[in-house]
C-alpha positions as CSV (number, residue, x, y, z in Angstrom):
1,X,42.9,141.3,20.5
2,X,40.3,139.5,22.3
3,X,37.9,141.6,24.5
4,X,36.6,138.7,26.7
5,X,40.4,138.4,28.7
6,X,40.3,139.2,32.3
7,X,42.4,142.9,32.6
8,X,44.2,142.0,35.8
9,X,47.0,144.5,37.2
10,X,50.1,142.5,38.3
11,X,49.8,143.2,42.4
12,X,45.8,141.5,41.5
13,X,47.3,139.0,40.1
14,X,49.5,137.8,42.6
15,X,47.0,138.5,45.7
16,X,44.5,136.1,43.1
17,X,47.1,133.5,43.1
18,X,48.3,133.9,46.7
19,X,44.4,133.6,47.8
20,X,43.9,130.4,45.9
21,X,47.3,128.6,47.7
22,X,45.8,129.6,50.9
23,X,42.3,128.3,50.5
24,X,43.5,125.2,49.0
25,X,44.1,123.2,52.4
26,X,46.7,120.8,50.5
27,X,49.4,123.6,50.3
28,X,48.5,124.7,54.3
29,X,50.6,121.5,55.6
30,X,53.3,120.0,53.6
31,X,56.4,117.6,54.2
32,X,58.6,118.1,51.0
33,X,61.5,116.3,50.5
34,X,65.0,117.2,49.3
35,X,68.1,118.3,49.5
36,X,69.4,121.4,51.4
37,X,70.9,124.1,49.1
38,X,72.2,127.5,49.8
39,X,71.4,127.7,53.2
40,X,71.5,130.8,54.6
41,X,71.4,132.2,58.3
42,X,70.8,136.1,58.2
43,X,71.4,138.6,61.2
44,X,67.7,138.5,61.8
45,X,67.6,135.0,62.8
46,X,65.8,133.7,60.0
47,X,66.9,130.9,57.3
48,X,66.7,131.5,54.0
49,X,67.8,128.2,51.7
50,X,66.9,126.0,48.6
51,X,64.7,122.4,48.4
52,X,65.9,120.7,45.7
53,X,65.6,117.3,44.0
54,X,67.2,116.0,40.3
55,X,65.3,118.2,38.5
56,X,63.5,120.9,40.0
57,X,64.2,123.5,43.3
58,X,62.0,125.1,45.7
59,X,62.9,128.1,47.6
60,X,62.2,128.0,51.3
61,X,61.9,130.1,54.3
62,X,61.8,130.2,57.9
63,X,61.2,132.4,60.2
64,X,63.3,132.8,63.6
65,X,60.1,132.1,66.0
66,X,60.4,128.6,63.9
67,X,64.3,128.4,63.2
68,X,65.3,128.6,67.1
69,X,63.5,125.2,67.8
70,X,66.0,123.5,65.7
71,X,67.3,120.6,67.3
72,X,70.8,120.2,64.8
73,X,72.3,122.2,62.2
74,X,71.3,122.2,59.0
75,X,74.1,121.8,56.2
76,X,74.0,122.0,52.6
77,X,73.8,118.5,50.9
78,X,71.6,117.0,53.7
79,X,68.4,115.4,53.0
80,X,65.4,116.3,54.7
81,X,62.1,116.6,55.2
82,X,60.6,120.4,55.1
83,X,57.5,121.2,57.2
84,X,55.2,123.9,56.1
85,X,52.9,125.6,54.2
86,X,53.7,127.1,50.0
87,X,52.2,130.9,50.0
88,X,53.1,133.2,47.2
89,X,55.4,136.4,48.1
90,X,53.2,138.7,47.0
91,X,56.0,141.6,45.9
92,X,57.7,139.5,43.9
93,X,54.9,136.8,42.0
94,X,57.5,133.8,43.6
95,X,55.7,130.9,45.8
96,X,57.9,129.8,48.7
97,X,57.6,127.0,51.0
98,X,57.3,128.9,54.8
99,X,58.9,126.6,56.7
100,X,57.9,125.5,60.4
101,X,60.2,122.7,61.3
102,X,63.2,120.5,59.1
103,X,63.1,116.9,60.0
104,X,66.6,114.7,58.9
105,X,65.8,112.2,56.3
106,X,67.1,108.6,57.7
107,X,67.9,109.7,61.5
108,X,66.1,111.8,64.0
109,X,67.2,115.4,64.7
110,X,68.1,114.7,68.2
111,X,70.4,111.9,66.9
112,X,71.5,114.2,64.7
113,X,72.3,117.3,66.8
114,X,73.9,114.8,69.4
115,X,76.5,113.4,66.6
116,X,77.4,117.1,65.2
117,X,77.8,118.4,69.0
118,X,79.8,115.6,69.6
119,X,82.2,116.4,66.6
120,X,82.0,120.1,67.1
121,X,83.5,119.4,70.8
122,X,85.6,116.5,69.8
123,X,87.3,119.1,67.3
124,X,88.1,121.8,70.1
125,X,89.6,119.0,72.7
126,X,86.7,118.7,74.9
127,X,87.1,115.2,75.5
128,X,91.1,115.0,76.0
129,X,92.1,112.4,78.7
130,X,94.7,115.0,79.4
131,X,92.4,117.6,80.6
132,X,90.2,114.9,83.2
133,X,91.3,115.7,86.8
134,X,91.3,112.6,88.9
135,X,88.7,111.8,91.9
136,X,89.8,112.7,95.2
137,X,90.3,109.6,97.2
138,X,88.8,110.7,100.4
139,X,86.1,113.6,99.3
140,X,84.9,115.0,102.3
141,X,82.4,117.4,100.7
142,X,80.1,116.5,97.8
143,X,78.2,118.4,95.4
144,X,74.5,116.8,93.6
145,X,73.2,118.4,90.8
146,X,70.2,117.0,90.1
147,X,66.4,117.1,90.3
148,X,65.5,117.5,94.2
149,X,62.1,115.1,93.2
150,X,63.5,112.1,91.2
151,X,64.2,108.7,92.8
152,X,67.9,109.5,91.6
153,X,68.9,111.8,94.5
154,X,67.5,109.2,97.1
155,X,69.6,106.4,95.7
156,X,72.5,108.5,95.9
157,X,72.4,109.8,99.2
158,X,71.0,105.9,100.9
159,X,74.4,105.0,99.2
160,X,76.9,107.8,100.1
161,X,75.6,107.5,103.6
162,X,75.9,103.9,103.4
163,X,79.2,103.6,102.1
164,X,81.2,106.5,103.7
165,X,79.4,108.8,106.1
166,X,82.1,111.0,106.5
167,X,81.4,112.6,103.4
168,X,78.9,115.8,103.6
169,X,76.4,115.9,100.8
170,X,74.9,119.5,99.2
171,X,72.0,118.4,97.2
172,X,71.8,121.2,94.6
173,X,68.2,121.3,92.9
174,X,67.9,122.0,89.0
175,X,65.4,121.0,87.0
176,X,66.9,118.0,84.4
177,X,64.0,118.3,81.9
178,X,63.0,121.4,79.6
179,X,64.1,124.8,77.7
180,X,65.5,126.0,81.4
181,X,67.1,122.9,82.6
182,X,70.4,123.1,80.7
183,X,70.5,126.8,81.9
184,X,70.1,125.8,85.4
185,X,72.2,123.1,85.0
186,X,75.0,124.9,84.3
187,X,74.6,127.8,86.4
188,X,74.5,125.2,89.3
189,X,78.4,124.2,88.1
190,X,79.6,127.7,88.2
191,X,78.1,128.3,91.6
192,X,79.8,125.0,93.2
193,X,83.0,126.3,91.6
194,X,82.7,129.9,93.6
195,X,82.7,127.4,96.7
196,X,86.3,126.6,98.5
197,X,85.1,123.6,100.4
198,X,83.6,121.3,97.6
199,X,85.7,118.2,96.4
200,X,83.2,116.3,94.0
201,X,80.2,117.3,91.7
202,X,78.0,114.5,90.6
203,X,75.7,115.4,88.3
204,X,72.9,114.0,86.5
205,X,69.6,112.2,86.8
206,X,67.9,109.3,86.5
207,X,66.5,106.8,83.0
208,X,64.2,108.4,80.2
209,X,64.1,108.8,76.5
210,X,66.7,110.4,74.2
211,X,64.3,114.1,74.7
212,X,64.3,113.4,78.4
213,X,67.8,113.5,78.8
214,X,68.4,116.4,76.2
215,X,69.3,118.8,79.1
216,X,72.9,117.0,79.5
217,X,73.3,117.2,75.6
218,X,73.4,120.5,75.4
219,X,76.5,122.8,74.7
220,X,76.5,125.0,77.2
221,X,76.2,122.3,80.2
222,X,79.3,120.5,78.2
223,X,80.8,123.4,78.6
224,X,80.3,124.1,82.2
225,X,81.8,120.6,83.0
226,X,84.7,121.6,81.1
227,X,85.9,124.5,82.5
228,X,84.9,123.0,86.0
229,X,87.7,123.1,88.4
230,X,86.2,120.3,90.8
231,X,86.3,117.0,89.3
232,X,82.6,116.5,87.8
233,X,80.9,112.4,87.7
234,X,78.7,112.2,85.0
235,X,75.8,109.9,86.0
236,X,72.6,110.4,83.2
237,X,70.5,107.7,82.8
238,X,71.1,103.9,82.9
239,X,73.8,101.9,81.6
240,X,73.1,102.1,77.9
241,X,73.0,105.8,77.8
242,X,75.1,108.0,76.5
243,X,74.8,112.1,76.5
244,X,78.0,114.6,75.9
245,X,78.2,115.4,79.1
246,X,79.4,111.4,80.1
247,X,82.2,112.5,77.1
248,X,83.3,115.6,78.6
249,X,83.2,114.9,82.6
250,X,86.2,113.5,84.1
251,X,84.4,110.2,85.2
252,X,81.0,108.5,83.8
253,X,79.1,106.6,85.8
254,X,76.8,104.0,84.2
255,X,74.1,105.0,86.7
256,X,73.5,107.4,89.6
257,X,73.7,104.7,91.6
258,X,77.1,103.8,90.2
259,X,78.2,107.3,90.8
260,X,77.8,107.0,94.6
261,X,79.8,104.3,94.8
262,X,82.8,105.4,92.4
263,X,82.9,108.6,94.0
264,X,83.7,107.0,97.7
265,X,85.4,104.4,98.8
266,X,83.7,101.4,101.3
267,X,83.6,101.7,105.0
268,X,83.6,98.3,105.0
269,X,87.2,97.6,102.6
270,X,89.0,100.6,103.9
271,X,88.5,98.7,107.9
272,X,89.2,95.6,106.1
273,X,92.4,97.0,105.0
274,X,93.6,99.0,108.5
275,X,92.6,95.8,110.1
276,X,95.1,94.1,107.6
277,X,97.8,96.7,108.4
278,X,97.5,96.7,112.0
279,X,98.0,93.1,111.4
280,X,101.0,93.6,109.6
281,X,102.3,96.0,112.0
282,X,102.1,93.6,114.7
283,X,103.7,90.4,112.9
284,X,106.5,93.0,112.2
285,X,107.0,94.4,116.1
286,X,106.9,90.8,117.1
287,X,109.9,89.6,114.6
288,X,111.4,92.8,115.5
289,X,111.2,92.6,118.8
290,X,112.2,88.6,118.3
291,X,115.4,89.7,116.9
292,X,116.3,92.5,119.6
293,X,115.4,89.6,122.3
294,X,118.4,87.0,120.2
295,X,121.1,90.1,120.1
296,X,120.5,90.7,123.9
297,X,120.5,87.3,125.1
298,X,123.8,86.9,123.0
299,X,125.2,89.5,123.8
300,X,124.5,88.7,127.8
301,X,126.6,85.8,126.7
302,X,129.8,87.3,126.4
303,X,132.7,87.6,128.7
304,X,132.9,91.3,128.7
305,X,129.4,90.9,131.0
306,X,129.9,87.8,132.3
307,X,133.6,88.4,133.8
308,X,134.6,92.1,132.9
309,X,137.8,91.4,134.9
310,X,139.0,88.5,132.6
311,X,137.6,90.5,129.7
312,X,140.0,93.4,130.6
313,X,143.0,90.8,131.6
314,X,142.4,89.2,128.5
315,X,142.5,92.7,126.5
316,X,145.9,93.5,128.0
317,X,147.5,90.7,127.4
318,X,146.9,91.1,123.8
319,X,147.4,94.5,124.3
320,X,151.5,93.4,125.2
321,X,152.0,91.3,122.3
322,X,150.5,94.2,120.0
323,X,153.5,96.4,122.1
324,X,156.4,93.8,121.5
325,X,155.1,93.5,117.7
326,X,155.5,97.4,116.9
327,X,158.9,97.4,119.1
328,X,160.2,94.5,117.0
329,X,159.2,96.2,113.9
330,X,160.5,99.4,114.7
331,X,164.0,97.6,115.7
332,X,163.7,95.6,112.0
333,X,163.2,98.9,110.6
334,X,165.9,101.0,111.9
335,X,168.3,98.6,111.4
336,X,167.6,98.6,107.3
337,X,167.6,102.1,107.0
338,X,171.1,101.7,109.3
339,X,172.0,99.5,106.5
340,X,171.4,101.3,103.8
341,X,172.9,104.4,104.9
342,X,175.9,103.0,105.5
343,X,176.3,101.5,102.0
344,X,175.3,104.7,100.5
345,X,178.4,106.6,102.7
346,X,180.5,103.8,101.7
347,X,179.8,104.3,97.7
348,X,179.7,108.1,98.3
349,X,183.5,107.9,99.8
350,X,184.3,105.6,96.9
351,X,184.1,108.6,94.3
352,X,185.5,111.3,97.1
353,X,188.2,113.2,94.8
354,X,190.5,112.5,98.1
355,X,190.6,109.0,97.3
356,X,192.3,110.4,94.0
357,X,194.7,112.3,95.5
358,X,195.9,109.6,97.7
359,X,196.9,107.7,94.7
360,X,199.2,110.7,94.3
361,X,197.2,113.3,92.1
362,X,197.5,116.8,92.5
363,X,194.4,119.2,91.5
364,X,195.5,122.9,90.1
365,X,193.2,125.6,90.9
366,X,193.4,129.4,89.8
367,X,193.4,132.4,92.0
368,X,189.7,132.5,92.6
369,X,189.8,128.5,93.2
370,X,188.1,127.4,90.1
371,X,190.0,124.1,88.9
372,X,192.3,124.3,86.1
373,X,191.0,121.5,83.4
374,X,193.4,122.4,80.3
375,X,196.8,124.4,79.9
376,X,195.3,126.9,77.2
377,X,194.1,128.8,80.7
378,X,197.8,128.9,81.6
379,X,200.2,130.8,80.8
380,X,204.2,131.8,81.9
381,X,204.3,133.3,84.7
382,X,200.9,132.8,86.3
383,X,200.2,131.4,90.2
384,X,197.7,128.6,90.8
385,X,197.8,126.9,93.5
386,X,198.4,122.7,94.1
387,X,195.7,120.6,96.2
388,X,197.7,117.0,97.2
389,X,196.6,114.4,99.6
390,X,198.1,116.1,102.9
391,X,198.2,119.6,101.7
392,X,198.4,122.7,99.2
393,X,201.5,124.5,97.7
394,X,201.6,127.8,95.6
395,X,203.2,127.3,92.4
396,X,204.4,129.7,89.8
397,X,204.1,128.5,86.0
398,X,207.1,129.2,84.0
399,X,206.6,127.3,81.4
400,X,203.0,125.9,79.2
401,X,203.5,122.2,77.0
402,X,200.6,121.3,75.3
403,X,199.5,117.8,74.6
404,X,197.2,115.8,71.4
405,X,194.4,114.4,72.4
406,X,196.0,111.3,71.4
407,X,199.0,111.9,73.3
408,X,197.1,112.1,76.3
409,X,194.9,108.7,75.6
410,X,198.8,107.2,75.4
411,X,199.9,108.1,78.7
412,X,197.0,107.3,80.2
């Protein structure tokens, strides 16, 4: 055993090794590169995850102080670049990268927070045509939202003012830059909402870079816009720009410029267009009144104006031939059903059973005056009585003969 080997306890050890790292001013500021690994988030706010490559890992920390600055989300699989600085844990004899910032490999982190915000909301209907509320036509109270200071506001109001001065405009001043502005932002939707006599929000601000505009990329303004119940312009930017909050608001304007002029209509075309209806009205009196003019004049044209006397002559005359018509019909009529009757008396008479007994028939009858139709009813002795053609008799039968069918067929 050699005598000569530094006798080190295991805590020396590690506080030997950790104070080496951190007077060696390469391991105070590193970028490492690799891929996300078991990424953690813990109650406390910190992230705890693995840097790892083809052949080796790295475990990482960092801190919440550093972790709340993040502008996207970290995900396993995704390549980045870790900021920081490797110090040695000194309770367990593990170095660790302590991490101050994650940049994406290949694409910025706002880039990259704006395209997983825009899927997160994508996902939970945020952008639905269905839910966008259309612009009042005619608003006759308007909300800004914007920066009191920026050249945005003024262009706005010159062009409201210009284009429809009915319209009352409530500048609401927010800050559109910085950690407070999607805050105030958003706060300044809700309280527009509270108010019963707003018809349009317009909200937005004018051109700067992708960190400028950040403030109308963040969730909780999206959200605002949402769940507005006042139809909400998005105008952020110029015309090239594009920030969640032109995805989720029921109209994006290219500009804020553009925003003044989609949100009301032009002085100048809506008195273009009365000035066409009045127009239209008046072409239409005139032919109306055109035609009422014809119909009077004809009508001052007939005889019933012109000579009411012959008019009613005229009327009465026809009114005796309608008279001798109906009389002649009734006449024609009474006479058919005259007709008619009398044929129908003459057939009836034809099968009176008086005609019969004119031919010299008799018809026998019993007691109660039911006719007698065969002998078998008959017998010695019985009364019946005799109908003939001028009279009756009362007969007593004293003796019954019965006849064949055939017999009967043969007198006949």
């Amino acid at each position: 055993m050699r005598t000569d080997a530094l006798t080190l306890t295991v805590s020396e050890l590690n506080a030997l090794v950790r104070d080496r790292l951190e007077s060696d001013l390469r391991f105070a500021s590193l970028c490492v590169l690799g891929e996300l690994s078991n990424y953690k988030i813990y109650p406390s706010g910190h992230h705890y995850f693995t840097l790892k490559d083809q052949e080796s890992s790295l475990r990482c920390v960092m801190f919440r102080s550093s972790a709340v600055k993040l502008r996207f989300r970290p995900e396993n699989g995704m390549q980045v670049c870790a900021l920081g600085s490797l110090r040695v844990y000194h309770r367990d004899g593990a170095y660790q990268l302590y991490c101050s910032g994650l940049i994406p490999e290949g694409i910025g982190d706002l880039q990259l927070a704006f395209e997983q915000l825009k899927q997160k909301l994508l996902k939970e209907g945020l952008f639905d045509s269905g839910h966008k509320k259309p612009l009042p036509a005619f608003p006759a109270r308007i909300a800004l939202i914007t920066s009191p200071a920026g050249a945005a506001v003024h262009d706005m109001i010159r062009i409201l003012g210009r284009r429809w001065p009915l319209a009352e405009v409530l500048v609401v001043p927010v800050r559109v830059q910085g950690a407070e502005a999607p805050g105030e932002i958003a706060e300044a939707i809700r309280r527009v909402n509270a108010m019963e006599t707003i018809d349009l929000i317009i909200t937005g601000r004018g051109g700067g870079s992708l960190e400028d505009l950040w403030a109308f990329n963040d969730e909780q303004v999206a959200r605002a816009v949402y769940a507005s119940r006042i139809p909400v312009i998005s105008a952020v930017g110029h015309e090239p720009d594009v920030t969640i909050c032109d995805f989720v608001a029921d109209r994006r304007a290219a500009t804020p410029s553009n925003a003044a002029e989609i949100a009301v209509p032009d002085r100048e075309e809506i008195a273009d267009a009365l000035n066409g209806l009045g127009l239209r009205l008046r072409q239409g009196m005139d032919r109306v009144l055109r035609e009422k003019r014809r119909r009077l004049e004809l009508s001052a044209s007939r005889t019933v104006l012109r000579d009411a006397a012959a008019f009613t002559e005229l009327r009465r005359l026809e009114l005796d031939r309608l008279g001798e018509r109906l009389s002649s019909a009734g006449v024609r009529q009474l006479t058919g059903k005259r007709n008619r009757l009398t044929g129908a008396a003459a057939s009836l008479d034809a099968l009176s059973p008086l005609k019969v007994l004119a031919r010299g028939y008799a018809i026998a009858s019993d007691r109660e005056g039911s006719p007698i139709c065969s002998v078998r009813r008959l017998q010695p002795g019985d009364r019946i009585s005799l109908r003939l053609r001028d009279g009756s008799a009362e007969c007593t039968v004293e003796k019954r003969e019965e006849q064949s069918l055939g017999t009967q067929k043969a007198l006949l």
